[in-house]
C-alpha positions in Angstrom: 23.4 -12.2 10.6 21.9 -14.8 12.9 18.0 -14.7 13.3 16.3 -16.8 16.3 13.0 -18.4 14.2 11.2 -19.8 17.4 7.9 -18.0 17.8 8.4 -15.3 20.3 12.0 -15.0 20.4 13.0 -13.6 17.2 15.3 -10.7 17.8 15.6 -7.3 15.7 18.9 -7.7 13.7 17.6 -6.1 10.8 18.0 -2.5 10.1 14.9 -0.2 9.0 16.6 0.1 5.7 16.8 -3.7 5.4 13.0 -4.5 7.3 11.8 -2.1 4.6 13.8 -3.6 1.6 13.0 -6.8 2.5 8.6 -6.6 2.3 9.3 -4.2 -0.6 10.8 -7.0 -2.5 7.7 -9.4 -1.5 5.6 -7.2 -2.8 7.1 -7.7 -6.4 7.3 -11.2 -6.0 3.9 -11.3 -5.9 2.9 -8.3 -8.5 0.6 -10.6 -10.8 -1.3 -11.7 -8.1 -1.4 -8.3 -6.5 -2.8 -7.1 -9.7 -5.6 -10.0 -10.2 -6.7 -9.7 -6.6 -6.1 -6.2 -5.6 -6.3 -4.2 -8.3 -10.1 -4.7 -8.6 -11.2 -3.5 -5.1 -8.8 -0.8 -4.6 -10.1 0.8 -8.3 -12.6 2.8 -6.3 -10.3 4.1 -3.8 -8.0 5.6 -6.4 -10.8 7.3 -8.2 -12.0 8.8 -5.0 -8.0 9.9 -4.0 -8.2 11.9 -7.6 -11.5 13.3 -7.1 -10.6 14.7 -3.4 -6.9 15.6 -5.7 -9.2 17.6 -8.1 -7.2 16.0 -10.7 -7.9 17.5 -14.4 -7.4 16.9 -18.0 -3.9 18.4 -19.0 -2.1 17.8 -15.7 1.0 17.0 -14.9 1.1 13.6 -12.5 3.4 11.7 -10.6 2.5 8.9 -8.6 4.5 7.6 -6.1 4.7 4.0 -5.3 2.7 3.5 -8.1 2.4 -0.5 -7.5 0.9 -2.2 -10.6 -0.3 1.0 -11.5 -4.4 1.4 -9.7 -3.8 5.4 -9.1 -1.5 6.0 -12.6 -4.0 4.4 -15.1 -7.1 6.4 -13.0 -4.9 9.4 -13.5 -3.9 9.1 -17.4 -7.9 8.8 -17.8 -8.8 11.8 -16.1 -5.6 14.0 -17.7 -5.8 12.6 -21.1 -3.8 12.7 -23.8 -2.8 16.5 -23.3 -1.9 15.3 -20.3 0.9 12.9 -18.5 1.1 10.6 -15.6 4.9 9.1 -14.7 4.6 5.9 -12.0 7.4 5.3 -9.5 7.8 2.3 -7.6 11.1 0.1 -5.8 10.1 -3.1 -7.1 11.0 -3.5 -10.3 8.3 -6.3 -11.1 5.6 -4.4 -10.4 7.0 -1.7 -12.3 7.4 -3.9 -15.3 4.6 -5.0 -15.0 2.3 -1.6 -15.1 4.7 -0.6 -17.7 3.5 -3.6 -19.7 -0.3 -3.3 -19.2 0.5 0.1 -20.4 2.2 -0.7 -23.3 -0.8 -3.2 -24.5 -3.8 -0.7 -23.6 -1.5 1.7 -25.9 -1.2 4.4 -23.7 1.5 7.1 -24.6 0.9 9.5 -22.1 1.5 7.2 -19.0 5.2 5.4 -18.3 6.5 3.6 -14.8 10.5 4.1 -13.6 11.8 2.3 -11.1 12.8 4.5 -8.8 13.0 6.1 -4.9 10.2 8.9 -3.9 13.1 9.9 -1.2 15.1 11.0 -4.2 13.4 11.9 -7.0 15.6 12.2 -11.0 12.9 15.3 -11.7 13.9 18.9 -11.8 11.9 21.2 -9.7 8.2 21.9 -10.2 8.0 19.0 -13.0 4.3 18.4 -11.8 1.2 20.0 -10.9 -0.1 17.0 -8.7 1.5 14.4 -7.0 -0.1 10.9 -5.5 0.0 8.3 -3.7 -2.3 5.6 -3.0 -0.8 3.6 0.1 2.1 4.3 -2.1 4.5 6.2 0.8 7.4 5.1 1.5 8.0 2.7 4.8 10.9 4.5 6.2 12.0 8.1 5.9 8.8 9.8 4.7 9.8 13.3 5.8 12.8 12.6 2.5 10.1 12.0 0.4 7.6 14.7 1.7 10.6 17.3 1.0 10.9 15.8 -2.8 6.9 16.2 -3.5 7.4 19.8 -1.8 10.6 20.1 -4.6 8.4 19.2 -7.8 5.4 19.9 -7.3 5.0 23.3 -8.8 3.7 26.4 -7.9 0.2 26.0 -7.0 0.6 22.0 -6.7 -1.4 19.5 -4.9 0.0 16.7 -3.1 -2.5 13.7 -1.8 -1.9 10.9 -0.3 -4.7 7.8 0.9 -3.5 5.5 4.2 -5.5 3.1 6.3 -6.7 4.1 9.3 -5.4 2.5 12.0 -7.6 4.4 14.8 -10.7 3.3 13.4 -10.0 -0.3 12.9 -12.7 -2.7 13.9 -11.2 -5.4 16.0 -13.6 -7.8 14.1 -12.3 -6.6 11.2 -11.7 -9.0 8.3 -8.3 -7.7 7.9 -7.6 -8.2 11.6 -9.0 -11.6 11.5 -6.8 -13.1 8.8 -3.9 -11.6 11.0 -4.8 -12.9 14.3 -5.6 -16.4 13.0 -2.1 -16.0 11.1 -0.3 -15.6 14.7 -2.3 -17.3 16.4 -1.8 -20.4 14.0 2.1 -20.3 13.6 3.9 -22.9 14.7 6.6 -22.5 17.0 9.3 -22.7 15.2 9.3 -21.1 11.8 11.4 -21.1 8.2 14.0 -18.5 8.2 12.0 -16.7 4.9 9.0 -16.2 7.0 10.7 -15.4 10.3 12.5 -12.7 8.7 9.3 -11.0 7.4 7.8 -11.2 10.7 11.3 -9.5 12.1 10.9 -7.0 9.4 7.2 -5.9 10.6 8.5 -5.3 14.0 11.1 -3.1 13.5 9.4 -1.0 11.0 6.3 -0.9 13.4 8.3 -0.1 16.4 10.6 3.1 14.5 9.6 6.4 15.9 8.4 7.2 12.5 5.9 4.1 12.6 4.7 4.9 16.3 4.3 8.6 14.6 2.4 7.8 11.4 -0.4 6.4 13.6 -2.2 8.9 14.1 -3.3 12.3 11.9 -1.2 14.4 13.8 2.0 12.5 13.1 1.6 12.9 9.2 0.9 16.4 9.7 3.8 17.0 11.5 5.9 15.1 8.7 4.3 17.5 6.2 4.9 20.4 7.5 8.5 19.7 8.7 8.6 19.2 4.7 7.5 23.0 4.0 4.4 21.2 2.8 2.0 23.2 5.5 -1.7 23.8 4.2 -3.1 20.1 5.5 -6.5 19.0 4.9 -7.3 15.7 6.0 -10.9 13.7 5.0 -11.2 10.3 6.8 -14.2 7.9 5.4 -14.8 4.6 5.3 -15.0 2.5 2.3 -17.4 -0.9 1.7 -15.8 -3.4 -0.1 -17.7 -6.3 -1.4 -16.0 -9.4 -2.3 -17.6 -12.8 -4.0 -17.5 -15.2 -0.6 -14.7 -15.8 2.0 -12.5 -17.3 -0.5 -12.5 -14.3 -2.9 -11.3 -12.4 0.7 -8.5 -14.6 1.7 -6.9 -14.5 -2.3 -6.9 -10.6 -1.7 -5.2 -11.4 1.7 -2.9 -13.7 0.1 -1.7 -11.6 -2.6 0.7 -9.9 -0.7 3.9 -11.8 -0.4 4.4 -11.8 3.3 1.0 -13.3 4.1 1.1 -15.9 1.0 5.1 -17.4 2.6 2.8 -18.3 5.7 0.0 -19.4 3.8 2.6 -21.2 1.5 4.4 -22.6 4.1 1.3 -24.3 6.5 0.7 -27.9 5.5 -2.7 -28.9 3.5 -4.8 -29.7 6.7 -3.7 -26.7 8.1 -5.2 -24.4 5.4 -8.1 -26.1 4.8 -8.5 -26.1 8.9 -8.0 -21.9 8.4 -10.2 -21.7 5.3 -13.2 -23.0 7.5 -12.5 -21.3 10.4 -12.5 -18.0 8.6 -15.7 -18.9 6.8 -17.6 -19.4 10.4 -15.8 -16.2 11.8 -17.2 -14.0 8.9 -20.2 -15.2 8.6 -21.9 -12.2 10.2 -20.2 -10.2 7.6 -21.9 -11.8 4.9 -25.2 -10.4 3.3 -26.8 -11.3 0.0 -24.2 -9.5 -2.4 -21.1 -11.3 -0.8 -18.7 -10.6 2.0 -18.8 -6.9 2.5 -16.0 -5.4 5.0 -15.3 -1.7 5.6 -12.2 -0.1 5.1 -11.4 3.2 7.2 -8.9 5.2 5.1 -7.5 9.1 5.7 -7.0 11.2 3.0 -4.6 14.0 3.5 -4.8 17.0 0.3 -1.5 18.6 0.9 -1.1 22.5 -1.1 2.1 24.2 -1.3 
């Protein structure tokens, strides 16, 4: 499969299956650095997903897309040890590694399988809540909607935490990295990176990504799934980080945007590094560099 890697021209020959498989496996290149960088500022967003879940000691949990494990160890906490939480993820590093944090904090009411949330190895109503922290799936949701309608049992909840695209500030520190990323790449690009920018395009331009834009679309995707009482909370979240640099490591940690970082020559980075430290500067009050996050919540009953 021949990929053109001059800026501009790259064509889509990768399939949605293959787009998807392809930034799934970045992400577990890059799951101790995830977990060091991420981990910490996304802490509070898990707590809130299980307090809007009304998550409580006893239940039954599954987390899908588990990652290095924010929303499963939040979860074992506020079940217990009457309780059990089971993490699912597709890459297998982060996996092992949540599996292993688990191991050392001694926790024998949590575990992590590697495994797809479009087909799940549980037998019907195996849980009382499922969750998913930015966890969903990239492609085929509705598959995986129709799974959490399968096990979740009689009574279950199902919520599920995704940015929110329609509220994004253009000025946005999030935004920012992004442009100056594109804006910054040179016209002719490695083959690694070029196919991760190939792979962001298809999956963006699938009827399913168009769709899971707005509120709507996911409603529509969960009720399609038998999954038809929809409540959904958006808010916005402040995130405070050390400085600039603390921001960019958090940008960094996921593997597509550190193969660009990875790839740009010394002067180059040091040349982004400052521009991003002017550009933010309004953003920047006594405690640190404070950006907002705008997240939807959607609490899904059966």
């Amino acid at each position: 499969m021949k990929v053109q890697c001059r800026r501009g021209a790259i064509r889509h020959a990768l399939d949605p299956e293959e787009a998807s498989r392809l930034l799934i496996e970045e992400y577990s290149r890059m799951a101790r650095e995830y977990d060091t960088y991420v981990t910490p500022y996304h802490e509070p967003i898990a707590r809130r997903l299980l307090e809007l879940a009304y998550v409580k000691e006893g239940e039954r949990i599954l987390d899908i897309g588990c990652g290095t494990g924010i929303v499963a160890f939040e979860a074992a906490a506020a079940v217990g040890e009457t309780g059990s939480v089971v993490g699912i993820d597709l890459a297998e590093r982060v996996v092992r590694h949540a599996a292993d944090k688990a191991a050392a904090l001694g926790l024998r009411h949590i575990g992590f399988e590697v495994m797809d949330s479009r087909d799940l190895r549980f037998p019907a109503g195996s849980f009382d809540a499922v969750l998913s922290g930015f966890g969903h799936p990239l492609i085929e949701r509705g598959l995986c909607f129709e799974e959490v309608h399968r096990v979740v049992g009689e009574g279950g909840r199902f919520a599920l935490c995704v940015w929110n695209p329609v509220k994004a500030q253009e000025k946005a520190a999030s935004r920012l990295v992004r442009e100056m990323l594109e804006r910054r790449r040179p016209a002719v690009v490695a083959t690694d990176v070029a196919r991760l920018i190939e792979a962001r395009k298809v999956l963006a331009s699938t009827e399913e990504g168009k769709e899971t834009q707005s509120a709507e679309g996911w409603i529509r995707l969960f009720r399609h799934a038998g999954l038809s009482s929809v409540e959904t909370v958006e808010e916005t979240h402040w995130a405070t980080f050390r400085g600039p640099d603390a921001y960019l490591d958090y940008s960094f940690a996921w593997g597509d945007n550190e193969r660009e970082w990875r790839h740009m020559t010394a002067e180059s980075r040091e040349s982004f590094r400052t521009e991003f430290h002017r550009r933010v500067t309004p953003l920047i009050a006594d405690e640190g560099l404070v950006v907002d996050w705008n997240l939807r919540y959607f609490l899904v009953r059966e």
